[in-house]
N, C-alpha and C positions, 0 to 999 in steps of 0.2 A: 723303484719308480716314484713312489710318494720325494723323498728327498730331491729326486730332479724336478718335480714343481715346486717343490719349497724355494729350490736357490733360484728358480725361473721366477717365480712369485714376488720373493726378495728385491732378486733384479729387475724387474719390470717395477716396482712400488719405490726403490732404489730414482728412478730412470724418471717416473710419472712425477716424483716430487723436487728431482732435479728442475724440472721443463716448469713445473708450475707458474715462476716469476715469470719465464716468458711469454704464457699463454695469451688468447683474446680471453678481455674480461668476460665477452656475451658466449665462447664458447664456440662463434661461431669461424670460421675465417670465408673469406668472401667466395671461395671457390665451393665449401660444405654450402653455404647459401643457395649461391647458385644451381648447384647438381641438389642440394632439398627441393626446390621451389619448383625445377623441371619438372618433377614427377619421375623421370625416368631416369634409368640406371647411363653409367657413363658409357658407350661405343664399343669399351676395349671390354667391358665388361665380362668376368671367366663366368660359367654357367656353373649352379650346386649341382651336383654328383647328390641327387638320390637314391641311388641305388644299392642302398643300403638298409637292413632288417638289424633292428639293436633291440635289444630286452628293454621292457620298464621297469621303475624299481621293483614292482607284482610278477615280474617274469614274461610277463605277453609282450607279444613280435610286433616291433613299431614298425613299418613301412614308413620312410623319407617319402618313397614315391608318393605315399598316401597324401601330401599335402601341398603337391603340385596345383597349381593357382591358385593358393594361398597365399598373404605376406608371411614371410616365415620370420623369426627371429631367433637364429639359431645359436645359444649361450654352454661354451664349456668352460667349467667351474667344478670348484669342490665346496666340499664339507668346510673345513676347514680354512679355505680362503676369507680373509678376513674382508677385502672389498665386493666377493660376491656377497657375504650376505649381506654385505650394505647394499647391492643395488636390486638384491630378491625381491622384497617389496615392493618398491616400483615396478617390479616389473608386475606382480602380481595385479598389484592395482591396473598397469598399462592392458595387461590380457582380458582381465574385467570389465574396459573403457572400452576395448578395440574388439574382442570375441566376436559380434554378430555385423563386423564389419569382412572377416573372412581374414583376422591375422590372428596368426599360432605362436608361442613361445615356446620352445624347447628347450630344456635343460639338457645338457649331456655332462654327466659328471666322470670328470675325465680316471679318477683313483680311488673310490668308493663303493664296498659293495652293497647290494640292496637292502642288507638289512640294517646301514646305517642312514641311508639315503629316506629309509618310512619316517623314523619320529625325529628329522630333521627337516620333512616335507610338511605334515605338523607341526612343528612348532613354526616354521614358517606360512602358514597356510596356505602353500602353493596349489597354483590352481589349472595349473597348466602341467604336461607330458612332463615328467624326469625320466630319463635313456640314461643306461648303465652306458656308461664308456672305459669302462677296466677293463685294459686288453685290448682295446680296439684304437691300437695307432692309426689304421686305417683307413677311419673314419676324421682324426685329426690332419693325416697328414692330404686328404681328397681336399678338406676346405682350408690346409693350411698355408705357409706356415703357423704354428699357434705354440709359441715359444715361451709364455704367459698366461695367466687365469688369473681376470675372465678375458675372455675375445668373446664378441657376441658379433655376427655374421647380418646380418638383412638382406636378405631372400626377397626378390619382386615376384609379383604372380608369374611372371613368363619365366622364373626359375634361374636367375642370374643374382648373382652377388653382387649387391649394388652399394654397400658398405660394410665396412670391418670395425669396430671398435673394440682398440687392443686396451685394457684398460677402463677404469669405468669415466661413462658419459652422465650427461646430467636429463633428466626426463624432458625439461623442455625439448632437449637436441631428439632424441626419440619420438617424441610425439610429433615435432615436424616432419622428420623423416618418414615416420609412419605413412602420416597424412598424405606424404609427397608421395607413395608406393601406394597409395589408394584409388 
């Protein structure tokens, strides 16, 4: 399993630095503007499947359902991905800024078991939920496809998936986002 994120990882970091030259410089393209600034999720929008109980890296039972009308920000990721642990940080800081506005980060680590995921939590001083995802295609393939790490999901309070970022994004574009599912 580990080796089929690698080449998935590969090829997505392959893909992401292919696209670079053509991106918008602001990050943003007029239609992400648009659907940030609404507030609300696009029409066609699929609903998150929480209906699911994952261990944390401690072993206690996460309830998805538990965080219904919450913004959710749902992130799978490893250890060893090199662009997640560039975007941990921000995120950490993002959970910090956003906590007592009623938005959650979740990690789901898609190939690590718990006892590499503690002093990799510390060292990164995550501060938000890590969810074992070893063994639980499941759970990838409900909010998938997820062909890559990281994909990080945005969850509106009424429980619908109202963005995917396959790939990492830049914290401006999340903090809009955010704000726009608030």
């Amino acid at each position: 399993m580990n080796k089929r994120w690698i080449l998935a990882g590969v090829a997505v970091l392959g893909l992401v630095l292919a696209m670079l030259p053509f991106m918008p410089s602001s990050g943003d393209s007029p239609a992400n503007i648009e659907a940030s600034n609404s507030g609300t999720c696009d029409e066609k929008a699929k609903p998150a499947n929480f209906d699911f109980v994952l261990k944390d890296m401690d072993g206690k039972d996460v309830h998805l359902a538990d965080f219904k009308g919450k913004v959710v920000l749902l992130n799978f990721w490893a250890t060893w991905c090199g662009p997640c642990k560039y975007e941990i940080p921000m995120f950490v800081e993002l959970q910090e800024k956003y906590r007592d506005r009623g938005v959650v980060f979740l990690g789901l680590s898609v190939d690590d078991p718990p006892e590499k995921l503690k002093p990799f939590a510390t060292q990164y001083k995550i501060n938000y939920p890590i969810l074992v995802g070893n063994g639980r295609d499941d759970v990838q393939e409900a909010f998938g496809p997820v062909w890559g790490i990281p994909v990080t999901f945005m969850i509106s309070r009424d429980g619908k998936i109202c963005r995917r970022h396959m790939g990492l994004a830049t914290r401006d574009q999340f903090m809009k986002e955010i704000e726009s599912l608030l």
